[in-house]
C-alpha positions, 0 to 999 in steps of 0.5 A: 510522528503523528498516531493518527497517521500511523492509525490510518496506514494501519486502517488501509492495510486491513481494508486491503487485506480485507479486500475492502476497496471503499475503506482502504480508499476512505484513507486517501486523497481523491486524487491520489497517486498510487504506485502499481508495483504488481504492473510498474507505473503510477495510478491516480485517483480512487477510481483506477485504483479500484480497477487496479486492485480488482484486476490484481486480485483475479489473477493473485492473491497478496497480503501485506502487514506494516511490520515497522515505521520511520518518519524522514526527513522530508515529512514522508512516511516510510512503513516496512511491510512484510508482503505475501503473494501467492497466485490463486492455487494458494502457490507462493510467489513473493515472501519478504519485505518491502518499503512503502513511502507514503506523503499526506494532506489533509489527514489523508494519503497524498502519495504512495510509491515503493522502494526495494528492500537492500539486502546484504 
């Protein structure tokens, strides 16, 4: 797997937390399609992202860190992140991890969609 890729996810989740919109979006395709795991759904493009993110962090307050990568068979990027949610009294709601899927073009994220974590 490329490093770059690995940089670059790595780069996106620090904006993220951050709550820095325009970097975490210098990461991705123009029209990207993002999953909306906090309202079910896909987004697409920098714009409804933006207004996703916006809207998601006046009503919680998540941070998620890439805790492990695989690269699949199909080319995609699996990254295990460990994710915390908390609402805006500082309450937890979610605490655990969660598998991002990511494909690229160009050097930047062409897709991201979520899967569930199995647990024994």
């Amino acid at each position: 797997m490329e490093i770059q890729l690995k940089d670059l996810i790595r780069k996106a989740y620090a904006s993220f937390n951050a709550r820095d919109i325009d970097n975490a979006l210098s990461t991705m395709q123009p029209n990207v399609q993002w999953s909306k795991a906090w309202e079910g759904g896909y987004i697409k493009g920098h714009n409804e992202i933006k207004e996703y993110w916006t809207r998601q962090w006046t009503e919680i307050n998540p941070t998620v860190e890439p805790v492990g990568f695989h690269e699949r068979e199909n080319g995609s990027l699996e990254v295990m992140v460990h994710q915390n949610v908390k609402d805006l009294q500082g309450n937890l709601m979610f605490d655990g991890n969660v598998k991002h899927v990511y494909n690229f073009d160009g050097g930047l994220i062409k897709t991201m969609d979520i899967e569930l974590v199995e647990s024994n």
